[in-house]
C-alpha positions as a Markdown table, in Angstrom:
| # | Residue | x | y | z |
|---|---|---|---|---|
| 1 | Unk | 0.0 | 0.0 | 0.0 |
| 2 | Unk | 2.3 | 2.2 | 1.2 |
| 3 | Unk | 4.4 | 2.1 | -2.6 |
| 4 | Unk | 1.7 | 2.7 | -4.2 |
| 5 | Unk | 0.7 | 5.7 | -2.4 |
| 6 | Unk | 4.2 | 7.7 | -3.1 |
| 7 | Unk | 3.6 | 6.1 | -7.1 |
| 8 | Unk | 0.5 | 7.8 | -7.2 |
| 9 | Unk | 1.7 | 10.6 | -4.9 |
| 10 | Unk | 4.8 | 11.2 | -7.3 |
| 11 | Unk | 3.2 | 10.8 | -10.4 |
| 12 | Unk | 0.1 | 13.3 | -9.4 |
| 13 | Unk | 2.9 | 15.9 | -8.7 |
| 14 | Unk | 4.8 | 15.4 | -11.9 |
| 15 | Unk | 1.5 | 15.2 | -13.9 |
| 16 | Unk | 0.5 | 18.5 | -12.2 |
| 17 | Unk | 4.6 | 20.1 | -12.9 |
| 18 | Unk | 4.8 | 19.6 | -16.3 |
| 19 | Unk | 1.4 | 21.4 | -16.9 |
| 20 | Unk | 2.3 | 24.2 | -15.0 |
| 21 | Unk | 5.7 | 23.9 | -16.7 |
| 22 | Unk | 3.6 | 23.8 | -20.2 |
| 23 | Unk | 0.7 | 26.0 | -19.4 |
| 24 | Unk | 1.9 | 28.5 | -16.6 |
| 25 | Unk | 5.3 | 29.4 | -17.2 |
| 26 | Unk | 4.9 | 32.1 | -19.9 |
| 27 | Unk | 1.9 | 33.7 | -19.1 |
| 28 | Unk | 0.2 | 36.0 | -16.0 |
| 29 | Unk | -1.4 | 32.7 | -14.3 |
| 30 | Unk | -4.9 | 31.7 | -14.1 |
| 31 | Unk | -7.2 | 33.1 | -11.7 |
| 32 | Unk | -9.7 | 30.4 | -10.2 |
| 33 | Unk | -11.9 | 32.3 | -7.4 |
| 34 | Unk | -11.1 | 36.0 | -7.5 |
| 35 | Unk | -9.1 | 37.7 | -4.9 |
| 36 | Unk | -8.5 | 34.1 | -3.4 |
| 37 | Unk | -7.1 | 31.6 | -5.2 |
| 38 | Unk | -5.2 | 30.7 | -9.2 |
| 39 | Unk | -2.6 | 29.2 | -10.5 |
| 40 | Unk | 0.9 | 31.0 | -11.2 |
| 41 | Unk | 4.1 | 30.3 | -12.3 |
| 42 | Unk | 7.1 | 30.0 | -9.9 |
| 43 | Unk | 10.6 | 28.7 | -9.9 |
| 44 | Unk | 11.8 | 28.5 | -6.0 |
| 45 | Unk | 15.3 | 28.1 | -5.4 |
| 46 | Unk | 14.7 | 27.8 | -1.9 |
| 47 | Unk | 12.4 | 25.6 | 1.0 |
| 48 | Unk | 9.6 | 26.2 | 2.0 |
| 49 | Unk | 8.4 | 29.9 | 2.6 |
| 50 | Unk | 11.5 | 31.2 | 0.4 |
| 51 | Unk | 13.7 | 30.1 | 3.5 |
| 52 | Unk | 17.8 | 28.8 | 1.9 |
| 53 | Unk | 17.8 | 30.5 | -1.5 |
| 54 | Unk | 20.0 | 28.6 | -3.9 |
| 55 | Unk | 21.3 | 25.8 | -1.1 |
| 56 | Unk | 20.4 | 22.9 | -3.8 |
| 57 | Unk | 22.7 | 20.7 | -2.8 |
| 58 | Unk | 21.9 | 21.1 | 1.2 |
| 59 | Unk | 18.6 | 20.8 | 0.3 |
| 60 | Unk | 18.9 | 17.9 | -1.6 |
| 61 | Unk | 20.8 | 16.1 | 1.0 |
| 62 | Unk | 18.3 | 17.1 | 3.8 |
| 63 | Unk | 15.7 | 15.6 | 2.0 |
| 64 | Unk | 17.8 | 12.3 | 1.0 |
| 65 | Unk | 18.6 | 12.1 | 4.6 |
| 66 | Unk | 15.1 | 12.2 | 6.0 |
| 67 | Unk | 13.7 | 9.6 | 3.1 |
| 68 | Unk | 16.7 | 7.3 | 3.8 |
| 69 | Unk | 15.5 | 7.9 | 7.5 |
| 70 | Unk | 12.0 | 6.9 | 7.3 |
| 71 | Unk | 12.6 | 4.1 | 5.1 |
| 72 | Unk | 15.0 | 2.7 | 7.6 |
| 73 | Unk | 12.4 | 3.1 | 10.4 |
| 74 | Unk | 9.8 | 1.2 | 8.4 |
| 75 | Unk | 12.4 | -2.0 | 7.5 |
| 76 | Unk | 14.1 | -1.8 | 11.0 |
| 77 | Unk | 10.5 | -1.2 | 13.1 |
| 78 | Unk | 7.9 | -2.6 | 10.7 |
| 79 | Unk | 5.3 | -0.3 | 12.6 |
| 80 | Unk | 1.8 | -1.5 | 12.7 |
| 81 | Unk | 0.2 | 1.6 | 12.4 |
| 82 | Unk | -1.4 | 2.3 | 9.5 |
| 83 | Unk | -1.8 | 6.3 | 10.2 |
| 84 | Unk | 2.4 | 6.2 | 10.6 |
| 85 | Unk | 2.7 | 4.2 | 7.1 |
| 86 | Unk | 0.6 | 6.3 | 5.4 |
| 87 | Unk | 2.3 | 9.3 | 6.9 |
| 88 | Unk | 5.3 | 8.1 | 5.6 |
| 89 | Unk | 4.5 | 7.0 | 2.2 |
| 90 | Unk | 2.9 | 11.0 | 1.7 |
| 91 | Unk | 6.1 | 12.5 | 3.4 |
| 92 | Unk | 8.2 | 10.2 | 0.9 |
| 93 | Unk | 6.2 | 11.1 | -2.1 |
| 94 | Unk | 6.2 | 14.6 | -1.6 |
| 95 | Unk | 9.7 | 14.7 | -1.0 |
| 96 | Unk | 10.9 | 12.8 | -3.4 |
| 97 | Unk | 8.7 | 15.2 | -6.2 |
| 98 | Unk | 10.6 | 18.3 | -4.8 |
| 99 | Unk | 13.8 | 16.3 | -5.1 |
| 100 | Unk | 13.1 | 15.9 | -8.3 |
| 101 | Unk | 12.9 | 19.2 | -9.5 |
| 102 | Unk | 15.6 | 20.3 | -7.6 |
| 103 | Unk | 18.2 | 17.7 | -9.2 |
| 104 | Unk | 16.6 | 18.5 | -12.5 |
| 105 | Unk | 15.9 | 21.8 | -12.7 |
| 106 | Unk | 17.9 | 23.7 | -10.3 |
| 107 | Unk | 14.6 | 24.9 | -8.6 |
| 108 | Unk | 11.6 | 23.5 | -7.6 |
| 109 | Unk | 8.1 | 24.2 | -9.5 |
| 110 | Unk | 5.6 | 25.8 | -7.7 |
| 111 | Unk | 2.1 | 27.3 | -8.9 |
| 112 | Unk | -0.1 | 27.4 | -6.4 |
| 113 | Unk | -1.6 | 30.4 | -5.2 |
| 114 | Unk | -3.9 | 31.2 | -2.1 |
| 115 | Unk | -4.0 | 35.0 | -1.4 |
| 116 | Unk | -6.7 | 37.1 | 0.5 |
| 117 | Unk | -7.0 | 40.3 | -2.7 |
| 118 | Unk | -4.0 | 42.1 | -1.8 |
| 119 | Unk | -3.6 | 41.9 | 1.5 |
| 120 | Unk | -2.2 | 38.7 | 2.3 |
| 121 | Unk | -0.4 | 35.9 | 0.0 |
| 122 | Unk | 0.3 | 32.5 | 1.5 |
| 123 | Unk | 3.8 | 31.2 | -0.2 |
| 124 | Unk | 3.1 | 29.3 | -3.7 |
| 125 | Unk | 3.2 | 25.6 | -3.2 |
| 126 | Unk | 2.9 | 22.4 | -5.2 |
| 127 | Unk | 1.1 | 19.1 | -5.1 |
| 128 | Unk | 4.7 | 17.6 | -3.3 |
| 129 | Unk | 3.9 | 20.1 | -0.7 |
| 130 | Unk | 0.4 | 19.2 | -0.2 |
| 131 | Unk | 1.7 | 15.6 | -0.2 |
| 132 | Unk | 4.6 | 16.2 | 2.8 |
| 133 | Unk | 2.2 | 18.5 | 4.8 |
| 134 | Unk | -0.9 | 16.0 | 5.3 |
| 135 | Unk | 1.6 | 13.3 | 6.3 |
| 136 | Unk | 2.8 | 15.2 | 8.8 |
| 137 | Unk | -0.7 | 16.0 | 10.3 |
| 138 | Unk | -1.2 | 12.5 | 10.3 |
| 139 | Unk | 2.2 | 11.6 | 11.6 |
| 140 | Unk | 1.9 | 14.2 | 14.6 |
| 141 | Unk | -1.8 | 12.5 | 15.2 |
| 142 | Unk | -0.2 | 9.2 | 15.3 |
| 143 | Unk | 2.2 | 10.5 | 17.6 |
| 144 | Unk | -0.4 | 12.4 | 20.0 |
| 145 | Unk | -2.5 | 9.4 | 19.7 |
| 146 | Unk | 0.5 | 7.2 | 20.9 |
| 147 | Unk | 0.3 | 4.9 | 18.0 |
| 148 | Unk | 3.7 | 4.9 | 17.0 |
């Protein structure tokens, strides 16, 4: 289960990518629901919110570290809980479409917008961030929940 949910994860996020890469890149964006939410362009050189501009190769290591991690927790630990696999397997798929871009593009794709009109925009994200932050809701739920 838990391969086929960072297959799906991974190829969702690529899917979505090369769209924006296709339909995004060279234009103003798309708006969806006015003053809230479209679709635009961005190439970020950095983590999340911005944060390390143009670290790449920290980056990348980071995120091969904390794969390399979890996947060595599930052979060592075999865990039971289905909330922690799951967790995992979105955490893994996430990261590994962000790692992706990053060792192939020099940057990592993101398009998606949430803004309240001008007054506040939430950092553009992708469907690899969706992916690594819902499996770390559920992983700190597994962990409150003591099912780790």
């Amino acid at each position: 289960m838990e391969l086929l949910i960072i297959f799906l994860g991974l190829l969702l996020d690529r899917l979505a990518k090369v769209w924006a890469l296709g339909s995004l890149k060279d234009n103003n964006g798309i708006i969806l629901i006015k003053d809230f939410f479209g679709l635009e362009y961005l190439e970020n050189r950095g983590a999340a919110f911005g944060i390390l501009q143009n670290k790449t190769i920290l980056l990348a290591l980071v995120t091969l570290l904390v794969i390399s991690g979890m996947i060595y927790y599930i052979v060592k630990y075999k865990p039971k809980s289905k909330f922690l696999r799951i967790s995992f397997a979105l955490i893994i798929s996430g990261a590994l479409g962000n790692l992706y871009d990053r060792l192939f593009y020099k940057y990592v794709v993101d398009f998606i917008l949430l803004h309240y009109k001008d007054i506040y925009y939430f950092p553009t994200f992708n469907i690899a961030d969706m992916l690594v932050v819902v499996g770390t809701l559920i992983l700190a739920i597994s962990i409150v929940k003591d099912e780790v």
